[in-house]
C-alpha positions as CSV (number, residue, x, y, z in Angstrom):
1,X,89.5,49.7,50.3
2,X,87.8,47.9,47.8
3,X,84.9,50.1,47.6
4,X,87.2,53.1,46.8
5,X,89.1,51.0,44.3
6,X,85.6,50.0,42.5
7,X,84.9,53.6,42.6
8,X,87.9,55.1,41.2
9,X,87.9,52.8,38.5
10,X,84.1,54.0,37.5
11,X,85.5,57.4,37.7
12,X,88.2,57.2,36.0
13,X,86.2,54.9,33.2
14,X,83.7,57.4,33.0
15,X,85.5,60.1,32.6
16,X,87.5,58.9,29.5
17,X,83.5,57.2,28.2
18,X,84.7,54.0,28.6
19,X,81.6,51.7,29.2
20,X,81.7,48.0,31.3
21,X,80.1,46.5,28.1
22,X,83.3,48.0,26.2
23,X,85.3,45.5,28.2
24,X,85.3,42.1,26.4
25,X,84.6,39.0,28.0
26,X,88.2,37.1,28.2
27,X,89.3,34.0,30.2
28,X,89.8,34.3,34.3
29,X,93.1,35.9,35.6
30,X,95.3,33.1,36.0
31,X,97.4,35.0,38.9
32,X,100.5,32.1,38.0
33,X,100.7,33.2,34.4
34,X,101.4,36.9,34.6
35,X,102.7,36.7,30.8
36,X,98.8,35.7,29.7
37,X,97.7,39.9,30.3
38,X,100.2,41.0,28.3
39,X,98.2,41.6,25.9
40,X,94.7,41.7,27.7
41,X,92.1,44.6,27.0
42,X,90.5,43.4,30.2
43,X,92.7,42.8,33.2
44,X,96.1,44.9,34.0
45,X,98.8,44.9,36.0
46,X,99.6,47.9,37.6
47,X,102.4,49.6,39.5
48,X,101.9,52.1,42.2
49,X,103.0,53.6,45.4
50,X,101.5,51.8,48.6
51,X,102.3,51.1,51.9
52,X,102.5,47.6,53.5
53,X,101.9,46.0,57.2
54,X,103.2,43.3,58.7
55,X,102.0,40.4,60.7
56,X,100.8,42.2,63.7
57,X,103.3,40.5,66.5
58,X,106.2,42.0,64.0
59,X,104.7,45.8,63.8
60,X,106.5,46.8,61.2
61,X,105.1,48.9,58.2
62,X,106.8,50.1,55.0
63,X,106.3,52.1,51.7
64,X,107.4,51.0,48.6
65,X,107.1,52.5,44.9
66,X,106.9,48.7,43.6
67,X,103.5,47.7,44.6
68,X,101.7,45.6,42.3
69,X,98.4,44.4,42.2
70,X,95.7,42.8,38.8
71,X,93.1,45.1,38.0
72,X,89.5,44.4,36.1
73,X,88.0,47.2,34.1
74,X,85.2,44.9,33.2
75,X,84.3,44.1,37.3
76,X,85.8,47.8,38.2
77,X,87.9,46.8,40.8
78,X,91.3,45.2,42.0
79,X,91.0,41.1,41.4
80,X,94.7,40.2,42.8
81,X,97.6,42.1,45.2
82,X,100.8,41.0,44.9
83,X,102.6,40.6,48.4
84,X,105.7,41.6,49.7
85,X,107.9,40.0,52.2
86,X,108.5,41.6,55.8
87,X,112.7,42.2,56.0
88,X,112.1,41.1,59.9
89,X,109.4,38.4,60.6
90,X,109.5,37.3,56.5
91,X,105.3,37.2,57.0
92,X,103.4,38.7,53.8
93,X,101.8,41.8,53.2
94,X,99.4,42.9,50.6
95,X,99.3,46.4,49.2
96,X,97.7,49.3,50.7
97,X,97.4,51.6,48.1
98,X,95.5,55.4,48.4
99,X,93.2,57.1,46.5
100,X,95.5,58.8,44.7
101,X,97.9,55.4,43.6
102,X,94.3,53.9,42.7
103,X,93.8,57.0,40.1
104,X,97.1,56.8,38.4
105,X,96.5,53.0,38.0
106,X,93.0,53.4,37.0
107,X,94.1,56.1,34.5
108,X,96.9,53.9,33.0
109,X,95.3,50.9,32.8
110,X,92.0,52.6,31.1
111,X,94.5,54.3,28.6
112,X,96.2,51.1,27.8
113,X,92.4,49.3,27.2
114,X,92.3,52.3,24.7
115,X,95.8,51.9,23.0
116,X,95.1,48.2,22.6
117,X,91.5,48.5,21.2
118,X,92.7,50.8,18.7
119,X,91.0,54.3,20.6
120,X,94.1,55.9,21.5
121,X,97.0,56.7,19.9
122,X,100.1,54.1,20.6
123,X,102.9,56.0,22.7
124,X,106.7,56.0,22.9
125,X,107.3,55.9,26.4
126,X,105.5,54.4,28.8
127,X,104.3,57.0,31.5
128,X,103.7,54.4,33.6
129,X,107.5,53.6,34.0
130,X,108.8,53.8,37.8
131,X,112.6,53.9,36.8
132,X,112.9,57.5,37.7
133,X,111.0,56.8,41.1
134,X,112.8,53.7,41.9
135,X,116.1,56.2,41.9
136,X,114.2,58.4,44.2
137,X,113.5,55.7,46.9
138,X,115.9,54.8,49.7
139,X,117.5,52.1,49.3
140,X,117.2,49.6,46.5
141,X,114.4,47.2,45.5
142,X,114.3,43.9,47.7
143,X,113.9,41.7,44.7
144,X,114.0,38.1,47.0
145,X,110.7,39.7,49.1
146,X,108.7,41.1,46.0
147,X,106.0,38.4,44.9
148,X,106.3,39.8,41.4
149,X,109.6,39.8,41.1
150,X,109.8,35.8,42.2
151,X,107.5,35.0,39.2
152,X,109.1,36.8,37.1
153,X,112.1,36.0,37.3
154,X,113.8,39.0,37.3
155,X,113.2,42.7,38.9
156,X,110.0,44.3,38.1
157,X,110.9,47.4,37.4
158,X,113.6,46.6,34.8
């Protein structure tokens, strides 16, 4: 998986001419501190669709349109998942996400690097925003099981 992340990202970089030395050179990802990337040009967090496994004695697997994870333009690839919780054994799973989640990601976080560097013109809405998809799910979003959510403080996709 990380080999396709690293490679999506490159493709996805080089497709909009956005170079590795175009990335600046910032502090490591404190993954405690989520508020620190606010404003990053390097590192992102992104939102996708991915699916999720349990511990293997529980066997279960789920979906979820709130999977979160840090990525890197400047090291092209995916430096931190954030886990969710299994509803029956409570064990924690890390995002699987597929090759199309890693584009959209890829593609929103290049195009935020742009906005915030001044390349791309600022937009209204975010197109990134998983309101409308978090409607579309079954069920609602298990805040108390979403790593994200926890450090937060509050649901992650409000």
């Amino acid at each position: 998986m990380a080999e396709e992340a690293r490679a999506t990202i490159a493709e996805v970089m080089e497709e909009k001419d956005v170079f590795q030395d175009d990335i600046p050179e910032e502090q490591p990802f404190d993954p405690e501190n989520l508020g620190e990337i606010r404003h990053s040009k390097r590192y992102f967090r992104c939102k996708g669709f991915a699916t999720f496994n349990s511990h293997p004695n529980c066997n279960r697997r789920w979906a979820s349109g709130h999977a979160w994870c840090i990525m890197d333009l400047r090291k092209q690839k995916i430096i931190h998942r954030f886990t969710q919780d299994c509803q029956k054994c409570e064990g924690s799973s890390e995002p699987e996400f597929d090759r199309a989640a890693l584009r959209r990601m890829a593609e929103w976080a290049v195009d935020t690097h742009l906005r915030r560097t001044g390349r791309l013109s600022p937009i209204q809405r975010d197109p990134f925003d998983m309101a409308d998809l978090h409607d579309a799910l079954d069920g609602p979003h298990d805040e108390q099981r979403c790593a994200v959510c926890r450090q937060l403080g509050h649901s992650c996709w409000k």
